[in-house]
Wavefront OBJ file of the C-alpha trace (Angstrom):
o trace
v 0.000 0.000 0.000
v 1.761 3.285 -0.826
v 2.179 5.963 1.924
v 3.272 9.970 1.699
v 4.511 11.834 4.383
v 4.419 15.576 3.761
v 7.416 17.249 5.665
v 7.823 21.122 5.264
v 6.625 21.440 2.233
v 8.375 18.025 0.477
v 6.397 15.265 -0.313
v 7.875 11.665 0.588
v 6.888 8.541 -1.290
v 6.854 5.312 -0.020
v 5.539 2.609 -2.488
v 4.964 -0.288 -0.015
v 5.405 -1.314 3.790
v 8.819 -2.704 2.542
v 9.983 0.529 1.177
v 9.087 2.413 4.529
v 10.359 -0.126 6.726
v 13.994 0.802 4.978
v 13.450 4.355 4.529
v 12.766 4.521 8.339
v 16.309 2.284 9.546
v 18.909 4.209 11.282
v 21.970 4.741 8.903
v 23.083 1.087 8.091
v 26.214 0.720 5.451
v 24.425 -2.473 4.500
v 21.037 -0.529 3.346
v 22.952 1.685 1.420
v 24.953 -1.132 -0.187
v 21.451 -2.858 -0.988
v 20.677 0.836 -2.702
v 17.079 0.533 -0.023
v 18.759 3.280 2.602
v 16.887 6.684 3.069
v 18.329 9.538 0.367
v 18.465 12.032 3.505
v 17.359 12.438 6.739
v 14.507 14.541 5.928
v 13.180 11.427 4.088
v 14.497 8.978 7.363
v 12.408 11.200 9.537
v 9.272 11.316 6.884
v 9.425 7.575 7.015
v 9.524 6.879 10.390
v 6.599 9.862 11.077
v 4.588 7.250 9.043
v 5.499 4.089 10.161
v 4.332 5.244 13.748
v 0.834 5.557 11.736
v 0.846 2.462 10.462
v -1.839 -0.024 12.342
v -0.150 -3.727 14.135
v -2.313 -5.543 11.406
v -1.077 -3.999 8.490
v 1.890 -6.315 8.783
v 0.133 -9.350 8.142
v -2.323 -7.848 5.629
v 0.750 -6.886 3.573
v 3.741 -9.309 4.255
v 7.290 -8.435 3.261
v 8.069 -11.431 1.722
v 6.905 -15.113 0.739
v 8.545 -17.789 2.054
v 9.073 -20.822 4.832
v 10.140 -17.976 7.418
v 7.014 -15.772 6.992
v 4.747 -19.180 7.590
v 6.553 -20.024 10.701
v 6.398 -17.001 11.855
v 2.406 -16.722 11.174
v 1.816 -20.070 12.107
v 3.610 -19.198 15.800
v 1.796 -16.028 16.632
v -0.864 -16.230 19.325
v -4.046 -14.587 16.995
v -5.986 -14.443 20.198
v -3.893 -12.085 21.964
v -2.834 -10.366 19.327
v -6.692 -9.450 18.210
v -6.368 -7.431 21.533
v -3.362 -5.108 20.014
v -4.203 -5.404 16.312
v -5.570 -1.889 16.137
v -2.874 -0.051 17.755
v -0.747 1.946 15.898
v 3.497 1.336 15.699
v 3.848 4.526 17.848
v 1.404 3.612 20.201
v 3.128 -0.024 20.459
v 6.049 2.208 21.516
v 4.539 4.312 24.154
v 2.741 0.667 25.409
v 6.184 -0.663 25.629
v 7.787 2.034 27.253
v 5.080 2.044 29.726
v 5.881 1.010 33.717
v 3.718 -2.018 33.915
v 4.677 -3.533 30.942
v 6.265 -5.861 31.591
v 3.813 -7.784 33.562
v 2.038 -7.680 30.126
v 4.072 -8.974 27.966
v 5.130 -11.998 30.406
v 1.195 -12.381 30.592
v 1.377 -13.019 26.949
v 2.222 -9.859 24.991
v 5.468 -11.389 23.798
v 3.237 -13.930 21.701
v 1.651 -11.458 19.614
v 4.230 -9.623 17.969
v 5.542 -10.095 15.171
v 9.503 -9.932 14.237
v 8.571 -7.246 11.605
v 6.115 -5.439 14.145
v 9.008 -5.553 16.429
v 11.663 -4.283 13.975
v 9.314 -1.873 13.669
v 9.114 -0.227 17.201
v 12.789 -0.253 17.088
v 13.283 1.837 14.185
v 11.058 4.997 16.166
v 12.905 4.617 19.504
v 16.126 6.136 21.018
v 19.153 4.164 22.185
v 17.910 5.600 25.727
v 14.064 3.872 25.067
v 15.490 0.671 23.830
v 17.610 0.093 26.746
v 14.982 1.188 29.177
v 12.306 -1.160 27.457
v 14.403 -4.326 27.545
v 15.710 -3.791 30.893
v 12.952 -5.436 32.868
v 11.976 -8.016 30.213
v 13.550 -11.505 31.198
v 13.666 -14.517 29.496
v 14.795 -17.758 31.865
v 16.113 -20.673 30.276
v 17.541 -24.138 31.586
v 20.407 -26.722 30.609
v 22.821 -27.344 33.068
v 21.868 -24.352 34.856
v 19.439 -21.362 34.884
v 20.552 -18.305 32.844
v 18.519 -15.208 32.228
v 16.930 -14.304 35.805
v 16.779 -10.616 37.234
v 20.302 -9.232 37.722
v 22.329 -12.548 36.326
v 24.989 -11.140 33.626
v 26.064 -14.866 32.040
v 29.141 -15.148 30.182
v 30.667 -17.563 27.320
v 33.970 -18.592 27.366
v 35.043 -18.668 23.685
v 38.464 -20.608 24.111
v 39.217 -20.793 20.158
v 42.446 -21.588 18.806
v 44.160 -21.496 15.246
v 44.759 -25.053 14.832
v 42.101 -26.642 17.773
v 45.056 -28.171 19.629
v 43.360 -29.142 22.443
v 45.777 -28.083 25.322
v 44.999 -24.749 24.084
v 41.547 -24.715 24.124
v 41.445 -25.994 27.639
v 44.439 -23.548 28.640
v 42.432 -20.786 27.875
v 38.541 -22.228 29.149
v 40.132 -22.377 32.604
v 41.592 -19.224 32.450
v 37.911 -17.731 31.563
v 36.965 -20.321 34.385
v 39.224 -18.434 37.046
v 37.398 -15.056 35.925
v 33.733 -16.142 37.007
v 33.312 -16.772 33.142
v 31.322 -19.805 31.226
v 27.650 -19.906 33.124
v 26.501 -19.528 29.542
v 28.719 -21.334 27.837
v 31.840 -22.949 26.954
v 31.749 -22.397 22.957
v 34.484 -23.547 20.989
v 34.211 -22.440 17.387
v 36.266 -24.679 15.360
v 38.980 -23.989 12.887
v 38.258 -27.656 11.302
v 34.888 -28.620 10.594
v 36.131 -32.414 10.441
v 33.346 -34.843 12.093
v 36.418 -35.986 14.002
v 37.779 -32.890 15.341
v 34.280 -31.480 16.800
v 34.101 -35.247 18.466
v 37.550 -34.704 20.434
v 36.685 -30.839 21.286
v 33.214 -31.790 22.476
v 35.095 -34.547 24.878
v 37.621 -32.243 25.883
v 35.190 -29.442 26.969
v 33.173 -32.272 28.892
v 36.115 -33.639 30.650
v 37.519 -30.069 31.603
v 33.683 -29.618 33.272
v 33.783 -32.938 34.644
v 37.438 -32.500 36.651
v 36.474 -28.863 37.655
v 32.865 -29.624 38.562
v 31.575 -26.215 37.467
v 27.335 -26.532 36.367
v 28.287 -25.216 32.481
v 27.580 -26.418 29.190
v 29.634 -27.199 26.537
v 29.280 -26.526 22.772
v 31.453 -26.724 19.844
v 30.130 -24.677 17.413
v 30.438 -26.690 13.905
v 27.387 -26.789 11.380
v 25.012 -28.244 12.903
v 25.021 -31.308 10.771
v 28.469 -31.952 11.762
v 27.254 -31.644 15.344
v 25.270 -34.248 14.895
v 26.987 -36.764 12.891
v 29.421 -36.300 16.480
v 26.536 -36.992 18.184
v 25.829 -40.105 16.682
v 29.870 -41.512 17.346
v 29.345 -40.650 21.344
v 30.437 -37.127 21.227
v 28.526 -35.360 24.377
v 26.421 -32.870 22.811
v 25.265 -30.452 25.362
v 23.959 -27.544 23.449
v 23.163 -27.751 19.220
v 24.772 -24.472 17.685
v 23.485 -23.061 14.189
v 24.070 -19.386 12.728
v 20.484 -18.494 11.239
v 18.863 -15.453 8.894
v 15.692 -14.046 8.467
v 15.085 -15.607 5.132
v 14.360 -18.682 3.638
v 17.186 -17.865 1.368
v 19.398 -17.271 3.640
v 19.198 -20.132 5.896
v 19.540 -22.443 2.192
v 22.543 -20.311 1.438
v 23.556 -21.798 5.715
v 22.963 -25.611 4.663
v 20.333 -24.802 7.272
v 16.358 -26.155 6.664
v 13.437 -25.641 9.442
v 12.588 -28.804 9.459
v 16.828 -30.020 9.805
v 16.753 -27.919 12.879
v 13.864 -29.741 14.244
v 15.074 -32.910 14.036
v 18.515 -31.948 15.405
v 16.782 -30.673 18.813
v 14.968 -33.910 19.296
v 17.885 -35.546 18.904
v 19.760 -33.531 21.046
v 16.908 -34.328 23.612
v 16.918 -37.485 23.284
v 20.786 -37.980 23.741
v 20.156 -35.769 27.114
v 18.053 -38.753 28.671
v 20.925 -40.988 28.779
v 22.955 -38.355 30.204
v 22.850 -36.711 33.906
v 23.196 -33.098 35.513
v 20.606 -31.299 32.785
v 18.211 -29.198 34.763
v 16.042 -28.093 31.514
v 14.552 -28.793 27.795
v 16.550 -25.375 26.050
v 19.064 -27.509 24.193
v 19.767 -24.926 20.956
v 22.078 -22.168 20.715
v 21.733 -19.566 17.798
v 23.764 -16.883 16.589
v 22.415 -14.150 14.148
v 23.817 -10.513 12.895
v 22.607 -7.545 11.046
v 23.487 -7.938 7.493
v 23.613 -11.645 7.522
v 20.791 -12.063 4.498
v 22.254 -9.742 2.451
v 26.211 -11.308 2.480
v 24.164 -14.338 1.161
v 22.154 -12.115 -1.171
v 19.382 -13.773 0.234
v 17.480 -10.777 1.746
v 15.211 -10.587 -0.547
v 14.870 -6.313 -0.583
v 14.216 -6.473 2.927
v 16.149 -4.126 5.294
v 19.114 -5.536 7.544
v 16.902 -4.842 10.910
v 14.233 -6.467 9.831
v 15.862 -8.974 8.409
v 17.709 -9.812 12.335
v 14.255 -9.452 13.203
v 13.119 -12.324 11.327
v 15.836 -14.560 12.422
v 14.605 -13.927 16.333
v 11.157 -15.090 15.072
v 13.336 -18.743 13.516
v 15.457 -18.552 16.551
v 12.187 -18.299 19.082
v 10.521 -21.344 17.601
v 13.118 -23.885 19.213
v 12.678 -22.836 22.618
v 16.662 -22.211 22.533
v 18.564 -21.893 25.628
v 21.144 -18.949 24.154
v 20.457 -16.570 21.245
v 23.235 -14.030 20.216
v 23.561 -11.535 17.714
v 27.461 -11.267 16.809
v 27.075 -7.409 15.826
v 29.928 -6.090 14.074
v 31.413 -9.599 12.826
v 30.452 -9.087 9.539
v 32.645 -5.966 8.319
v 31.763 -2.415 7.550
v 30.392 -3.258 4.216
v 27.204 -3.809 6.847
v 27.919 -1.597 9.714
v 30.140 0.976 9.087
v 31.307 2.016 12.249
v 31.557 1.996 15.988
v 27.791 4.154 15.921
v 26.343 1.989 13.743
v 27.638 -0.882 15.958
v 26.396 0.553 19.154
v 23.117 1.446 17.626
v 22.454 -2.434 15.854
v 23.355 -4.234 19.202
v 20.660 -2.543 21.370
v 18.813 -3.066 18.282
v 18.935 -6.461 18.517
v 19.095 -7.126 22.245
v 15.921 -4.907 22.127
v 14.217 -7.082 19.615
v 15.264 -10.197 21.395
v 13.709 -9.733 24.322
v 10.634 -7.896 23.299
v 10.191 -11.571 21.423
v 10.656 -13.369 24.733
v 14.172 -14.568 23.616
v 17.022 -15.595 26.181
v 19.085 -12.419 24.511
v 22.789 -11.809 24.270
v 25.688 -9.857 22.429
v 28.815 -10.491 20.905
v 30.168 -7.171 21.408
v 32.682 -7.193 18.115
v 34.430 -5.387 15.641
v 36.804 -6.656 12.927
v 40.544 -4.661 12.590
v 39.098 -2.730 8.995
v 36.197 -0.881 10.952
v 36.168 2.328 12.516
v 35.750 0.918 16.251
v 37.928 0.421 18.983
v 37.761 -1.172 22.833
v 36.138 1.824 23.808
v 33.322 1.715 22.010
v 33.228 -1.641 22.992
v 33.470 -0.803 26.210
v 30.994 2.173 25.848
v 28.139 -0.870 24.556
v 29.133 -3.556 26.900
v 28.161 -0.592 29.915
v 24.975 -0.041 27.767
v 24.022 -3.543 26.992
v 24.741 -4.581 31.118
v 22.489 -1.769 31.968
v 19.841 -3.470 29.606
v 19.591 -6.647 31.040
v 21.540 -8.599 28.450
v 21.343 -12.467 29.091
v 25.253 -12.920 28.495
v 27.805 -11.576 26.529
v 31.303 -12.928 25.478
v 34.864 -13.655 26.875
v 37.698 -14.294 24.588
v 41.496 -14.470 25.729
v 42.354 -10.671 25.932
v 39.605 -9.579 24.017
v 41.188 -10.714 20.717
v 39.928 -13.911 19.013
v 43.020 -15.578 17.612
v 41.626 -17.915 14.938
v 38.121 -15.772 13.786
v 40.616 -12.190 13.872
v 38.480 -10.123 15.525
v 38.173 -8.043 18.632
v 35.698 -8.627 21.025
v 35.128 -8.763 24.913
v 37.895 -10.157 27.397
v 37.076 -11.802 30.749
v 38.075 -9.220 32.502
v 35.829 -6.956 30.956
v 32.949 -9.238 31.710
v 34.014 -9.829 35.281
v 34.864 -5.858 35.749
v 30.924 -5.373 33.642
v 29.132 -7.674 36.239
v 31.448 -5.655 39.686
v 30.229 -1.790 37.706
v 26.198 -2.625 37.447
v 25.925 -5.412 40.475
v 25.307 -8.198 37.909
v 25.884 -12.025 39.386
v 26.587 -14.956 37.345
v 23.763 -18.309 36.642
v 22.978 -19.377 40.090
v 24.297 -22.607 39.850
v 27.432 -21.653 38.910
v 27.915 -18.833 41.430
v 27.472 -21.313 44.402
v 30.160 -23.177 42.908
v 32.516 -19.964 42.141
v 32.004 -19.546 45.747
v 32.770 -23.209 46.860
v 36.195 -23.388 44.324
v 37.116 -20.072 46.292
v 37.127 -18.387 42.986
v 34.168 -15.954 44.217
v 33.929 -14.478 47.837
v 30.938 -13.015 49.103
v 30.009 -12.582 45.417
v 32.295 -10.771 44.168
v 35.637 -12.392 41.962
v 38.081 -13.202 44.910
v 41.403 -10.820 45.575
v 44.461 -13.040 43.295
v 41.992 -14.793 40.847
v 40.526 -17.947 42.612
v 41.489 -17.022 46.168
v 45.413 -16.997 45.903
v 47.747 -19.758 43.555
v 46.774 -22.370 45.925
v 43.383 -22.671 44.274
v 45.013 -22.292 40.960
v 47.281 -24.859 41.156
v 44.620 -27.789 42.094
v 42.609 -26.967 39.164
v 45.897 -26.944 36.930
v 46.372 -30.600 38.553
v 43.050 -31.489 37.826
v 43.186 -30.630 34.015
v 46.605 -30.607 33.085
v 46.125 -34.550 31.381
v 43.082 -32.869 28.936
v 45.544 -31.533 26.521
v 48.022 -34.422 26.590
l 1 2 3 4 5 6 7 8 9 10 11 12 13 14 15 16 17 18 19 20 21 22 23 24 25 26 27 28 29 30 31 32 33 34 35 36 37 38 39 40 41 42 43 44 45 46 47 48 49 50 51 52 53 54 55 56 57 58 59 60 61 62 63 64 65 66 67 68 69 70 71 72 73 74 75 76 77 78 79 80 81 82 83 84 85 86 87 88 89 90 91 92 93 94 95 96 97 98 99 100 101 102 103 104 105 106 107 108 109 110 111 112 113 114 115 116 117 118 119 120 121 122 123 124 125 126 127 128 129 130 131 132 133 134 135 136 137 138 139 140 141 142 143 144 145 146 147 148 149 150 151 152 153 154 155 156 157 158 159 160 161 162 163 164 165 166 167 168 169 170 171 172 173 174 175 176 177 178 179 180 181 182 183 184 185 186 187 188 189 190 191 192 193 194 195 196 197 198 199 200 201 202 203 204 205 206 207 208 209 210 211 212 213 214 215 216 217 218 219 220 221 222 223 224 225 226 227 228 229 230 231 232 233 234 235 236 237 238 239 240 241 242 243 244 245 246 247 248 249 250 251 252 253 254 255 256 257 258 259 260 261 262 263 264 265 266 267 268 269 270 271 272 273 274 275 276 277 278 279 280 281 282 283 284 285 286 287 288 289 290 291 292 293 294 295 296 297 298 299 300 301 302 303 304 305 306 307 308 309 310 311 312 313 314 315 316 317 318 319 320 321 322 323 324 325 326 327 328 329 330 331 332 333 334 335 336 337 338 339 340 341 342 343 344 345 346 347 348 349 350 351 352 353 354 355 356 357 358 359 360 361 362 363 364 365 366 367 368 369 370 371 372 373 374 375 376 377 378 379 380 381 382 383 384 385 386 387 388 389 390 391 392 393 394 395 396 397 398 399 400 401 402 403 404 405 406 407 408 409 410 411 412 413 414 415 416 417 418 419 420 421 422 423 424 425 426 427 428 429 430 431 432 433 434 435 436 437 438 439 440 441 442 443 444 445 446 447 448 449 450 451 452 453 454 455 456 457 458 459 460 461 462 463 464 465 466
């Protein structure tokens, strides 16, 4: 349906939802490489003056695109609550969600009646300042080996990778993320060697360094997620099944990655948990997504990068996962250009995420040919902390050694969670505390309560690399 937008005497026109939904982004390098970005701001502001006009059920009277996505996404939405916001307005969405008691809505069953594109959406007429305040109270709890998400729990991942996967490495630099109140989320390996074989001895290595430490984590190695299951089928210990996802039928074929694949690989997963102890929960997947994804696949099909991310939350959200991250400036500046448009598509996404009841977190990343540094990283892990974030990452000194990119150290994490009062998973705090590594709550004076404590976990794990 085509919209205008008068603005000071210039007339805007926008020839479908599709075109407005783009017009309206914040300044995204991938838009303007996909030639759908706003011509000016005058134009950015016309758009998003109309998009606050435009009524909740206009998105599914006019859909952005055709495909598997769009059904799942329509088949999943709750039609009976959402017949109770269908006639509100995008702006008046915004002002709902901004209001003090909403959160008790959406828990009641608000966060079933969005839409990923209604959501993408809100987020394009809000503020930095409104999408942090919005998500802040929104929590979404999720169980594996232990419960992540609950009010004032900042989780973290230990991402141990390592050029060549030698395995003494790995588990080198796990326990030093261990010793920093890091991996309630997750220890996530992502391999250099996608060999069936290789994720089989990582997955056992990861398992054995949780077995002779104790610590309530899970494990992941973060291979295809076919590969992750032809491990699973020769004994490797899947804990967690990982799969990068888009918004986009395309994209996902452009992964190796069907809807119905990803099915079949959580029951499986399941399944292989029954014959296995110490699982507290049923959230077995892990899913990682980023702004401009669909369109380094050319599979976006003319939609805009944020709505796009959007859609994959509304994949993501049908697998009742247990982690969900968005890896926001992986991709390169041909997508986000720099450290603002960084800052501005993480609490993007985290906002998104959680508005669609998602267990939400960040990779707080740049790669070396962006204009970003570790202040602005710094600058969005403060921000995304102060948002309620599920977890974020921890990588050996804040630089990833085998994917070449910067991200955040475990020492940012721990010094994140000390600034804002955040705690780790529960679970995993009581055994920080027994280990000596945490006292009182807080990370212990000489990492793990002095080199006594240090040196009985090296005995305890220096065989895993041998």
């Amino acid at each position: 349906m085509k919209r205008s937008v008068t603005l000071r005497g210039e007339t805007f026109h926008f020839a479908d939802l599709r075109e407005l939904m783009a017009r309206a982004n914040e300044p995204k390098a991938g838009d303007r490489l996909a030639g759908i970005a706003a011509n000016s701001e005058r134009e950015r502001v016309a758009a998003k003056m109309a998009l606050a006009e435009v009524p909740l059920s206009g998105f599914l009277d006019e859909p952005l695109l055709e495909d598997d996505v769009t059904g799942l996404i329509v088949d999943s939405l709750d039609r009976e609550e959402f017949e109770k916001l269908r006639s509100l307005t995008v702006g008046e969405l915004r002002e709902l969600v901004l209001s003090s008691n909403f959160a008790a809505e959406w828990q009641r069953g608000v966060r079933d009646a969005l839409t990923p594109e209604i959501v993408a959406a809100t987020a394009r007429i809000m503020s930095a300042r409104d999408l942090i305040s919005a998500a802040a109270p929104l929590r979404s709890v999720t169980r594996c080996r232990n419960t992540m998400g609950e009010r004032g729990v900042l989780g973290v991942r230990i991402q141990p990778n390592h050029p060549t996967d030698d395995i003494a490495g790995v588990v080198l630099s796990a326990l030093d993320g261990l010793m920093f109140g890091c991996g309630d989320a997750v220890i996530g390996v992502n391999p250099a060697g996608d060999a069936i074989e290789n994720v089989v001895a990582l997955e056992h290595a990861l398992q054995d360094l949780i077995g002779a430490v104790g610590a309530p984590a899970q494990s992941c190695v973060l291979a295809h997620f076919t590969t992750q299951l032809a491990a699973l089928e020769r004994g490797a210990p899947v804990d967690l099944l990982f799969q990068s996802i888009g918004g986009t039928e395309a994209t996902n074929v452009g992964f190796g990655v069907t809807l119905q694949g990803l099915a079949e690989g959580r029951e499986a997963v399941l399944a292989s948990h029954a014959t296995r102890d110490g699982f507290i929960g049923d959230n077995v997947m892990y899913f990682e997504t980023g702004q401009g994804t669909a369109l380094s696949v050319d599979g976006h099909g003319g939609i805009d990068q944020l709505t796009c991310e959007a859609r994959a939350y509304g994949v993501a959200r049908a697998f009742d996962p247990f982690l969900v991250n968005s890896v926001v400036g992986f991709i390169g500046p041909e997508y986000l250009a720099d450290a603002t448009e960084i800052i501005r598509a993480g609490l993007e996404d985290h906002f998104m995420g959680k508005l669609l009841g998602l267990p939400m977190g960040i990779d707080i990343c740049y790669t070396n040919h962006v204009e970003a540094n570790q202040d602005t990283t710094d600058q969005l892990l403060v921000l995304l902390a102060t948002a309620g974030c599920n977890f974020v990452m921890g990588v050996p000194g804040s630089d990833d050694v085998m994917l070449n990119y910067q991200s955040t150290s475990y020492h940012d994490a721990a010094g994140v969670r000390e600034l804002v009062g955040a705690r780790p998973a529960p679970e995993f705090a009581a055994w920080l505390e027994q280990t000596g590594i945490f006292a009182d709550g807080q990370l212990a004076e000489g990492s793990a309560n002095g080199p006594e404590s240090l040196q009985a976990f090296a005995e305890s794990v220096k065989e895993l690399g041998r």
